[in-house]
C-alpha positions in Angstrom: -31.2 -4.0 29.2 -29.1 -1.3 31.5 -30.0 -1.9 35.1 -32.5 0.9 36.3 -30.0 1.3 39.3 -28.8 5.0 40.1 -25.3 4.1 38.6 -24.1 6.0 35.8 -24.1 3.4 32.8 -20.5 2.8 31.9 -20.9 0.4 28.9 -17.5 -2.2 27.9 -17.9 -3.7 24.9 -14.8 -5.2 23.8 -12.4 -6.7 26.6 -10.0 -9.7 27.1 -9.4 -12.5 29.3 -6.7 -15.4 30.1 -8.6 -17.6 27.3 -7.4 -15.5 24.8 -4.3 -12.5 25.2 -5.4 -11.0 28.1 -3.6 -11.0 31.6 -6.9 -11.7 34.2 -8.9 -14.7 34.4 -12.6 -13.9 33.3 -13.7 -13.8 36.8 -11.0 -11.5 37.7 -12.0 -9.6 34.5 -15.3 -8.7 35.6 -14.4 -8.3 39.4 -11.7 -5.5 37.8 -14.5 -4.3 35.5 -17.2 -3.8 38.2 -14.4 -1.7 40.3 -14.3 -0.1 37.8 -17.5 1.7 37.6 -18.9 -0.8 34.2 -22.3 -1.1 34.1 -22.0 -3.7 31.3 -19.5 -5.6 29.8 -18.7 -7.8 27.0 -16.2 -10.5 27.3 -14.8 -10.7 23.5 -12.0 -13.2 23.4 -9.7 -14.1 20.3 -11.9 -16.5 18.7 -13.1 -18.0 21.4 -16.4 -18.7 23.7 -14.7 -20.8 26.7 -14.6 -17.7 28.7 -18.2 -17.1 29.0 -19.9 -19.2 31.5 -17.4 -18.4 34.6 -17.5 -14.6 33.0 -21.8 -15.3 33.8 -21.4 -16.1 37.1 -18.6 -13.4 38.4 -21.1 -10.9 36.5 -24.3 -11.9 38.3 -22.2 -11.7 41.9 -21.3 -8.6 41.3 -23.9 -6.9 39.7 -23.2 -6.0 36.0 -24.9 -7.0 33.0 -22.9 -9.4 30.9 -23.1 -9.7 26.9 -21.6 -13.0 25.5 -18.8 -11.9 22.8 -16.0 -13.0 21.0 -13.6 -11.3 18.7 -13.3 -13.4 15.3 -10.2 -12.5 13.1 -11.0 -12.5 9.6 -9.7 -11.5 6.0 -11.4 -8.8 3.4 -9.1 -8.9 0.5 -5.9 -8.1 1.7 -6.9 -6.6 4.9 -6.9 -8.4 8.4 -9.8 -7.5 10.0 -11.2 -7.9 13.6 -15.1 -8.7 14.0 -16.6 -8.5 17.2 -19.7 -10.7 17.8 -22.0 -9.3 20.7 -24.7 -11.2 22.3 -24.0 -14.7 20.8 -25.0 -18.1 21.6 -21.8 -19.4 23.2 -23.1 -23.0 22.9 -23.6 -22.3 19.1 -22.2 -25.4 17.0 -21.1 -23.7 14.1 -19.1 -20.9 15.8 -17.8 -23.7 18.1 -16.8 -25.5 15.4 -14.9 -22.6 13.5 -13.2 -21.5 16.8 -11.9 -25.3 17.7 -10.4 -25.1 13.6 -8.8 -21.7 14.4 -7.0 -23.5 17.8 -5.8 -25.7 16.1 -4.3 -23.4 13.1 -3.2 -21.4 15.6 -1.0 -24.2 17.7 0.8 -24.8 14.6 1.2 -21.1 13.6 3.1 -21.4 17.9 4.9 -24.5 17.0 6.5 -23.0 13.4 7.3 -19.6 15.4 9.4 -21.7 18.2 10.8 -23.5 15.1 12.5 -20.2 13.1 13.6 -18.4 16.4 14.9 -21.7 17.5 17.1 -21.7 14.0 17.8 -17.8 14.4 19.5 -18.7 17.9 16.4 -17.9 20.5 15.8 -21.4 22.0 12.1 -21.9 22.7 9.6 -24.6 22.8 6.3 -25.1 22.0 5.4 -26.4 25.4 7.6 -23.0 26.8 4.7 -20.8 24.7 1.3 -22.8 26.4 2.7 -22.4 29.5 2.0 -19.0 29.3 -1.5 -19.6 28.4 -5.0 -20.8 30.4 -6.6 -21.0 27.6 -7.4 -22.8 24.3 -6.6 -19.6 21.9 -2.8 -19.7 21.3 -1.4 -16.3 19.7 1.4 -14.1 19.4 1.7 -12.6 22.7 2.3 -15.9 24.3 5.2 -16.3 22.8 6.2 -12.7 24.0 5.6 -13.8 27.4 7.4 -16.8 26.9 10.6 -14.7 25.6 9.9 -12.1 28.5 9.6 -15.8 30.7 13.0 -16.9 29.3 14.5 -13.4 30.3 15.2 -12.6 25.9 12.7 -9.4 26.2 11.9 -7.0 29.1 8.7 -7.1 27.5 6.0 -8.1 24.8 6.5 -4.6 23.2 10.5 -5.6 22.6 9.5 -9.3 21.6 7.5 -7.7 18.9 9.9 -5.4 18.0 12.7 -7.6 17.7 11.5 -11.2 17.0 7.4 -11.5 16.2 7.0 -8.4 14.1 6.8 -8.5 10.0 9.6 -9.4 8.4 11.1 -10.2 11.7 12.9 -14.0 12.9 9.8 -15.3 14.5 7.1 -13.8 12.2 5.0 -16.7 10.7 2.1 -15.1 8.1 -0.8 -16.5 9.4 -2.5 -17.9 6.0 -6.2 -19.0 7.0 -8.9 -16.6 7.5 -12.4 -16.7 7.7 -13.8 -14.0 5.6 -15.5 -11.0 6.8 -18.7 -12.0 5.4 -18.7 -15.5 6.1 -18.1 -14.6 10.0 -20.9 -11.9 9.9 -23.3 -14.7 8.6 -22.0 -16.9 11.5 -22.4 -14.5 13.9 -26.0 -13.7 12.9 -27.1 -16.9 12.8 -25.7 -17.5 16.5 -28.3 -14.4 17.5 -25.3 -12.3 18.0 -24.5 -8.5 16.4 -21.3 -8.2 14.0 -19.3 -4.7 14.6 -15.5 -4.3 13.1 -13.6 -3.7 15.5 -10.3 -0.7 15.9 -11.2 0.4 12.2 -8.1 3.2 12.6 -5.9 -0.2 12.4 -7.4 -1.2 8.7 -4.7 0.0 6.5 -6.3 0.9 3.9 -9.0 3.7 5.4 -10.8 4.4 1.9 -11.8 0.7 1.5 -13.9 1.0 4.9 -16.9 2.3 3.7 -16.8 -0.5 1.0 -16.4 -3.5 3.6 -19.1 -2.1 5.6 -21.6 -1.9 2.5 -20.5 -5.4 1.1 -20.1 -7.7 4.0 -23.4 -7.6 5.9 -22.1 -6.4 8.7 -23.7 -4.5 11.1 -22.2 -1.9 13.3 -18.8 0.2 13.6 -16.5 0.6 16.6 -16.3 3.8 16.6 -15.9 4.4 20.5 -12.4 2.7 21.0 -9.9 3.5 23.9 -7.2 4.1 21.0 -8.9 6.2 18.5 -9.0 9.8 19.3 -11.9 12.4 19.1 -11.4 13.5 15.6 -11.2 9.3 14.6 -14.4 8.8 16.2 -16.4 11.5 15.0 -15.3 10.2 12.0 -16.4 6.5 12.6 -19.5 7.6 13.8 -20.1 9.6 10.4 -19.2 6.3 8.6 -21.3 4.3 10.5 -24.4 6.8 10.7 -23.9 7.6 6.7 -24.3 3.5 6.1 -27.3 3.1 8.6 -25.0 0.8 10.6 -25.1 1.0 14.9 -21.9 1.6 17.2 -20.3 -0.1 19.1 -17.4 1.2 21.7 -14.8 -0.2 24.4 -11.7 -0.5 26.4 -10.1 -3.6 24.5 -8.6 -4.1 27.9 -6.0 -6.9 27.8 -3.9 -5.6 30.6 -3.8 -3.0 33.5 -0.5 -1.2 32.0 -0.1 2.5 31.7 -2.8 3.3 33.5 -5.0 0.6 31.0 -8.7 0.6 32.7 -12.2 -0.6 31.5 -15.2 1.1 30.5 -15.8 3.5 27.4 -17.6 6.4 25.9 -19.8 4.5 24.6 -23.6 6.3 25.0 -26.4 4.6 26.8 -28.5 4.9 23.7 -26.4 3.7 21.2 -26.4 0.6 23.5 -30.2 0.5 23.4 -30.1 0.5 19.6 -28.0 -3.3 19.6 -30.0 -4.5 22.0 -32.8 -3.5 20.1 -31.2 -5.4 16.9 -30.5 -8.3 19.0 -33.9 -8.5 20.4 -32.6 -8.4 23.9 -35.1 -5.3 24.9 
């Protein structure tokens, strides 16, 4: 529940740490968080829960409210689709389980990248790639940083555009997902709420309304650093339309251009997952 403290709540839902893409350690997450002004934050990693119990402790020092989250990337037809999990179990077996499948898919998606860049003339190693990484979730943007490392990029934006994204020498389709409902289900049953996460980056808007209805999932993140005013009213008629809650935050991987945490995210659409989650 919101702490009863004179702050003004600033709710995070959605932010990234060193055990997944992001740039800070979870400690340093929530130490940047709480300067901040965040009242609450979830740490939602790229399929992955290892980020949580040193997230717990940083959070309790400097008194914010921390929601155990992950990020789970899943498949609805053709669409690649994002699922946040809020307030799960991070000890739960199954979702452990699924997330120490994905690693592994993952590491080999890493070591077949270094392979066709490698053959396209841009040397790099799979060991290059985890060195750029604390944690267990291996993904694209470590092999950015390892071809920023190796001086090939300025950048993970130019790595993308010149070696990671579709079509391009490096790009290896990633051909496993969990599906959308399957993960809901998973989530669930780990206590947690599901919300789909950046809906303006589904490609196909019209089908929205249909994977909300026919998956089971739960809420809609509607309050998202990268979606403008007009894109959230819209989510939020979506959502509100279908019954389904709201969810909102900064997705923060990194401090660049000006990148800080914290959202728009209303105190009472808060209340309403906790609510669902039985947290009140």
């Amino acid at each position: 529940m919101i702490s009863s403290t004179s702050r003004t709540p600033n709710i995070d839902l959605h932010s990234h740490s060193t055990e997944s893409d992001g740039v800070l350690s979870p400690r340093a997450a929530v130490e940047a968080a709480a300067r901040d002004g965040v009242t609450v934050l979830a740490l939602t990693d790229h399929d992955t829960l290892t980020g949580i119990p040193e997230a717990r402790r940083a959070a309790a020092e400097s008194g914010i409210e921390l929601v155990a989250g992950v990020e789970v990337s899943c498949a609805w037809g053709r669409e690649s689709v994002h699922l946040l999990g809020l307030f799960v179990d991070p000890e739960d077996r199954a979702l452990t389980a699924l997330f120490d499948e994905v690693s592994e898919r993952r590491r080999r998606r890493i070591a077949e990248t270094c392979s066709q860049l490698t053959a396209a003339g841009v040397p790099l190693r799979f060991e290059e790639v985890a060195a750029m990484s604390t944690g267990r979730s291996l993904g694209r943007p470590h092999v950015a940083d390892a071809l920023v490392h190796k001086g090939a990029v300025r950048d993970r934006a130019e790595a993308f555009d010149r070696y990671l994204g579709d079509g391009k020498a490096g790009h290896v389709r990633y051909g496993w997902k969990i599906g959308v409902d399957e993960a809901a289900k998973m989530l669930h049953a780990a206590g947690g709420i599901s919300s789909v996460a950046h809906p303006k980056y589904l490609r196909d808007q019209s089908a929205l309304p249909s994977l909300l209805r026919e998956t089971g999932v739960q809420a809609l993140e509607a309050y998202h650093v990268e979606q403008d005013g007009d894109e959230r009213e819209h989510y939020l008629s979506v959502a509100d339309s279908l019954g389904l809650m709201v969810s909102g935050g900064s997705d923060f991987h990194e401090p660049k251009h000006g990148r800080r945490f914290g959202s728009e995210l209303p105190p009472e659409r808060y209340e309403e997952l906790l609510l669902a989650a039985g947290r009140r």
